[in-house]
C-alpha positions as CSV (number, residue, x, y, z in Angstrom):
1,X,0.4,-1.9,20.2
2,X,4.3,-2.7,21.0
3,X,3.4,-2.9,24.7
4,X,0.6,-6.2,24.3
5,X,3.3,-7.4,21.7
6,X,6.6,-7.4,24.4
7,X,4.1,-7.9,27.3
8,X,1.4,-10.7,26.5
9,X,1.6,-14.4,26.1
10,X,2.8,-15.4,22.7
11,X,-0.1,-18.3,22.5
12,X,-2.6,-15.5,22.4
13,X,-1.5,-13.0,20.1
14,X,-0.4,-15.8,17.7
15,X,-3.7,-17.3,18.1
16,X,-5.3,-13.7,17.6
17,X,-3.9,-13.9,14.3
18,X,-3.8,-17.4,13.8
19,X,-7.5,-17.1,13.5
20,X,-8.0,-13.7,11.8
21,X,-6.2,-15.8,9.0
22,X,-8.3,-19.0,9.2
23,X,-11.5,-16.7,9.0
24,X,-9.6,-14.7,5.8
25,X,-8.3,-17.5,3.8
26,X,-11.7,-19.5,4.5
27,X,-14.0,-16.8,3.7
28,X,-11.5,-15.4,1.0
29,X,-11.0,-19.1,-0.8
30,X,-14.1,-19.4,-1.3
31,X,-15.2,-16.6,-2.7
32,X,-12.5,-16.3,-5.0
33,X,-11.8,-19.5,-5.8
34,X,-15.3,-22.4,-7.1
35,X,-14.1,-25.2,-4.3
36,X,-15.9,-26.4,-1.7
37,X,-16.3,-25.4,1.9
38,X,-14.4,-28.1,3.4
39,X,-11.5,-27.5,1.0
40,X,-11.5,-24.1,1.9
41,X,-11.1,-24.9,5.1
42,X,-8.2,-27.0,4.7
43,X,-6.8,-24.1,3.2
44,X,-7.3,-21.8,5.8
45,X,-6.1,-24.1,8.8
46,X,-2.8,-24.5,6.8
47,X,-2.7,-20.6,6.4
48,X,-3.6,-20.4,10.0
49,X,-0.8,-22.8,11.4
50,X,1.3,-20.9,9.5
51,X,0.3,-17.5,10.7
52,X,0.2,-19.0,14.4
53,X,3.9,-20.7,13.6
54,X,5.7,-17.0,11.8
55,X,3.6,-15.0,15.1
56,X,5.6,-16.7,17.7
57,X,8.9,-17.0,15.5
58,X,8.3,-13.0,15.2
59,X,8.0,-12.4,19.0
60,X,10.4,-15.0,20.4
61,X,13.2,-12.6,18.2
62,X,11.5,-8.9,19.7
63,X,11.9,-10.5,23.1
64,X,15.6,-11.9,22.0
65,X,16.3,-8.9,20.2
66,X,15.4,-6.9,23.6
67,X,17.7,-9.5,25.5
68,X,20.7,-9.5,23.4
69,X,20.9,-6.0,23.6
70,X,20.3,-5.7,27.3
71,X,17.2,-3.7,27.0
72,X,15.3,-6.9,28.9
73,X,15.4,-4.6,32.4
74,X,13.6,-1.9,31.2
75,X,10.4,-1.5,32.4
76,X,7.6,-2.7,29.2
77,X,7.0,1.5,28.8
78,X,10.5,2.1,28.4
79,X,10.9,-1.0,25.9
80,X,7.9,0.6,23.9
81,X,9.4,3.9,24.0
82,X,12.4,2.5,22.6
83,X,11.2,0.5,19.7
84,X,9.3,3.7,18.9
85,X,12.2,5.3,19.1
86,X,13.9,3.2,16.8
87,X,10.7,2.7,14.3
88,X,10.6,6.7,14.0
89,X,14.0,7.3,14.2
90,X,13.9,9.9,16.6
91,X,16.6,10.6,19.6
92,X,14.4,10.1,23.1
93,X,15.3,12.3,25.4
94,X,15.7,9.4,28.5
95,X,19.3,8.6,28.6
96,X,18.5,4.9,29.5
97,X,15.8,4.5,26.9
98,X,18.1,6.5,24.1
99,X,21.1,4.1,24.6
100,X,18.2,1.3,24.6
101,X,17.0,2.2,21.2
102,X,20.8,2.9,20.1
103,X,21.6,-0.7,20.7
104,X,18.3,-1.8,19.1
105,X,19.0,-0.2,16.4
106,X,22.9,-1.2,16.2
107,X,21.4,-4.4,16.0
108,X,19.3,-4.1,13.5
109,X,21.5,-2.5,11.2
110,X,23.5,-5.8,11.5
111,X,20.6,-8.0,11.0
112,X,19.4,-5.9,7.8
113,X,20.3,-7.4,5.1
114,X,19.3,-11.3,6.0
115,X,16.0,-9.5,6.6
116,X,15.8,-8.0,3.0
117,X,17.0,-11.1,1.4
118,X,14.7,-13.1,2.6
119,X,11.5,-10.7,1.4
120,X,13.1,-10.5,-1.8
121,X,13.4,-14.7,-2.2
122,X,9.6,-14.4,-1.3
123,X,8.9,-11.5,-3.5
124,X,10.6,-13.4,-6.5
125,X,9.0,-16.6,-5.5
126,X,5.5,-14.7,-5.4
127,X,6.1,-13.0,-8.6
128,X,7.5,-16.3,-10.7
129,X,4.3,-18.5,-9.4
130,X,1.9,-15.4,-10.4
131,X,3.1,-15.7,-13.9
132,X,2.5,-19.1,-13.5
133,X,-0.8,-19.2,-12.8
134,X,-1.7,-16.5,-14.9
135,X,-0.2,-18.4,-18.1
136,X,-2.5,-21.5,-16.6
137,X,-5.2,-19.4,-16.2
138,X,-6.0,-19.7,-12.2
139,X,-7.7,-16.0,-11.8
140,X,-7.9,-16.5,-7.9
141,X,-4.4,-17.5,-7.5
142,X,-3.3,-14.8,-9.6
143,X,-4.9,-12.2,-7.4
144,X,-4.1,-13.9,-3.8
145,X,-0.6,-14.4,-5.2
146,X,-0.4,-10.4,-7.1
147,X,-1.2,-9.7,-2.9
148,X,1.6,-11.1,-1.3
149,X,3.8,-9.7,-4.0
150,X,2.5,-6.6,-3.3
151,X,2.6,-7.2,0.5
152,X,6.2,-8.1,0.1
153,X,7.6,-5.4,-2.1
154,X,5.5,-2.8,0.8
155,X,7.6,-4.9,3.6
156,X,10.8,-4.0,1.3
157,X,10.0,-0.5,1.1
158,X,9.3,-0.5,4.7
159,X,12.7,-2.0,5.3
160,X,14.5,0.3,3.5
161,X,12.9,2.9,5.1
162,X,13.3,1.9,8.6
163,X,17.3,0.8,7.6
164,X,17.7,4.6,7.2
165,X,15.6,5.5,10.0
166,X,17.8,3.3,12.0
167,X,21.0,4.7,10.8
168,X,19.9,8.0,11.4
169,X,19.3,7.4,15.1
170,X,22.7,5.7,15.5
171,X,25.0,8.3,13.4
172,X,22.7,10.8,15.4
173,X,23.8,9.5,18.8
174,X,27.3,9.4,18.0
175,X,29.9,11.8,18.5
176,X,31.2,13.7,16.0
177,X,34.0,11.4,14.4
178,X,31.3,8.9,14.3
179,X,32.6,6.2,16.3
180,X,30.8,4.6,18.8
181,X,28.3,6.6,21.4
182,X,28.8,9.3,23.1
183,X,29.5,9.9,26.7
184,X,26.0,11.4,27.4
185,X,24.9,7.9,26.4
186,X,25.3,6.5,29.2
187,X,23.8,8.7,31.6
């Protein structure tokens, strides 16, 4: 999976999903919700733009994320083997692709908590317009809402999770005192 997303246009993953949400929200609206096809529709190409727009934001920074770390050079296995690296937390035992993930994760670590600020904005956001809804009594916003709570308190766990992950695999690559990497780093 990490390989199509490092290695494959942008436009067509983005559209992949740009249109998985269009289908969703369209189908999904109207089900849910008594309106009519066309506003459903409406609905769905907004929810599609927006998944197109947030898929290429999210790739453009893995591709960054690989250059400002100077993990660009790797071939697209070694890239994959060092976001899986990072994403399990696990030492690789490549030289060149554990000092990869290293700086990935060193990165992340920094980049952390903007990350989990940001899901818990939405998360509160999510929650205070559930409650809304549910005081006005809009049953299909409720539940589409009570989802991306849910989705964004899962993405918090997740981030958590990985954080420790992450700092795992860089106090693990580090020499005893802790500071900075060790010599068998770099080859």
């Amino acid at each position: 999976m990490f390989r199509i997303l490092l290695t494959a246009p942008r436009w067509k993953i983005a559209s992949s999903a740009g249109l998985l949400v269009f289908v969703g929200y369209g189908i999904g609206f109207k089900l849910v919700k008594e309106v009519s096809w066309f506003y459903a529709l409406v609905i769905a190409a907004v929810g599609a733009v927006t998944a197109y727009v947030v898929s290429v934001l999210v790739l453009g920074r893995m591709r960054r994320e690989l250059k400002t770390v100077g993990a660009d050079h790797l071939a697209p296995a070694h890239q994959v083997e060092a976001y899986q690296a990072v994403q399990r937390g696990r030492i690789h035992p490549d030289p060149e692709i554990r000092a990869a993930a290293v700086r990935i994760a060193e990165h992340r670590l920094k980049e952390a908590p903007r990350s989990r600020k940001l899901f818990l904005a939405a998360g509160v956001l999510l929650a205070a317009s559930t409650v809304v809804n549910a005081v006005a009594g809009n049953m299909g916003s409720v539940v589409i809402n009570s989802i991306g709570l849910i989705a964004s308190g899962v993405t918090l766990w997740q981030l958590r999770t990985a954080q420790r992950r992450v700092a795992g695999l860089v106090h693990g690559s580090t020499g005893p005192a802790g500071a900075g990497r060790s010599a068998d780093d770099s080859g």
